[in-house]
C-alpha positions as CSV (number, residue, x, y, z in Angstrom):
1,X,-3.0,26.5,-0.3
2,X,-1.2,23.2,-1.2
3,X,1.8,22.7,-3.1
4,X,-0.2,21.0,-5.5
5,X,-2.6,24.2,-5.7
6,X,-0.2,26.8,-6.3
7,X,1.5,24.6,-8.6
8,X,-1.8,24.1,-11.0
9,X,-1.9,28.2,-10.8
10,X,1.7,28.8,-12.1
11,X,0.9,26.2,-15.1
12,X,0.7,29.1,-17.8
13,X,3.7,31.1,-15.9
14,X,6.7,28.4,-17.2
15,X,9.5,30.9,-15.4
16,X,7.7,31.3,-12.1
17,X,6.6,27.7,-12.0
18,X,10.4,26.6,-12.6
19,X,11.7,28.8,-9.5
20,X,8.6,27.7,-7.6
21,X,10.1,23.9,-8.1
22,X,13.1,25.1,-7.3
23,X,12.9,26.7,-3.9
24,X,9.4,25.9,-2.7
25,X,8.9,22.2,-3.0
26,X,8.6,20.1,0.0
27,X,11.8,17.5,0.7
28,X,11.6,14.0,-0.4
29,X,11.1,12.0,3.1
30,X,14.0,9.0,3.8
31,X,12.0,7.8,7.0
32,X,9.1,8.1,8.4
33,X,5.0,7.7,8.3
34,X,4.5,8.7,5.0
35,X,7.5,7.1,2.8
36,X,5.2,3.6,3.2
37,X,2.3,3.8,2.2
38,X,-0.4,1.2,1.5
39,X,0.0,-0.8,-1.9
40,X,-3.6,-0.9,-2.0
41,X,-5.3,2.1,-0.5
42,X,-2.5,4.8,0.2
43,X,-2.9,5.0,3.5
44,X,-0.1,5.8,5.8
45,X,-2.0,4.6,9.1
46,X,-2.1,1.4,10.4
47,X,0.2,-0.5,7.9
48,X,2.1,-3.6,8.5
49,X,5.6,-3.2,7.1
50,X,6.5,-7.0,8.4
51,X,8.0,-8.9,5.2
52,X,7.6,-6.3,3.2
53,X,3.7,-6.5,2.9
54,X,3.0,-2.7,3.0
55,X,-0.9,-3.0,3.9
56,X,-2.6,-1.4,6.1
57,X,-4.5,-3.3,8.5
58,X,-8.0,-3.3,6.6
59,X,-6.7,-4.1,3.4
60,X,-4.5,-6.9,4.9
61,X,-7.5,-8.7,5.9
62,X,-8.6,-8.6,2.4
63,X,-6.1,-9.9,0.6
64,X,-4.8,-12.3,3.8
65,X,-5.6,-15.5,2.6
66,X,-4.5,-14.5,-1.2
67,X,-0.8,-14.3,0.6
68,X,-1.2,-17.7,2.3
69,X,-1.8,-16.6,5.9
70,X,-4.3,-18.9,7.6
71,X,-6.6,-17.7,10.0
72,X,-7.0,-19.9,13.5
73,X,-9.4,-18.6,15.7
């Protein structure tokens, strides 16, 4: 089960729930994978941090020309 899962169970249990928060919920990441995500998708793979674009690599092809990037071949 997810945090997300238990969570939804200990809905109608306020006092449970609260000390659940409390001790059981995962850190809030300062580096890494998953603190950039895609703007567009949400995916943490593949994505182009350069100039702050935060895409990943399929949605950057979408929205390339949009951004003013030209392409030459």
């Amino acid at each position: 089960m997810t945090y997300e899962d238990v969570k939804k169970q200990l809905i109608s249990k306020p006092e449970k729930l609260k000390r659940y928060e409390k001790f059981c919920s995962p850190k809030k990441r300062k580096f890494g994978k998953t603190v950039h995500p895609c703007k567009l998708c949400g995916k943490t793979r593949g994505v182009i941090r350069k100039y702050g674009l935060n895409y990943c690599r399929q949605c950057f092809r979408e929205v390339a020309e949009k951004l003013g990037f030209k392409k030459y071949q």
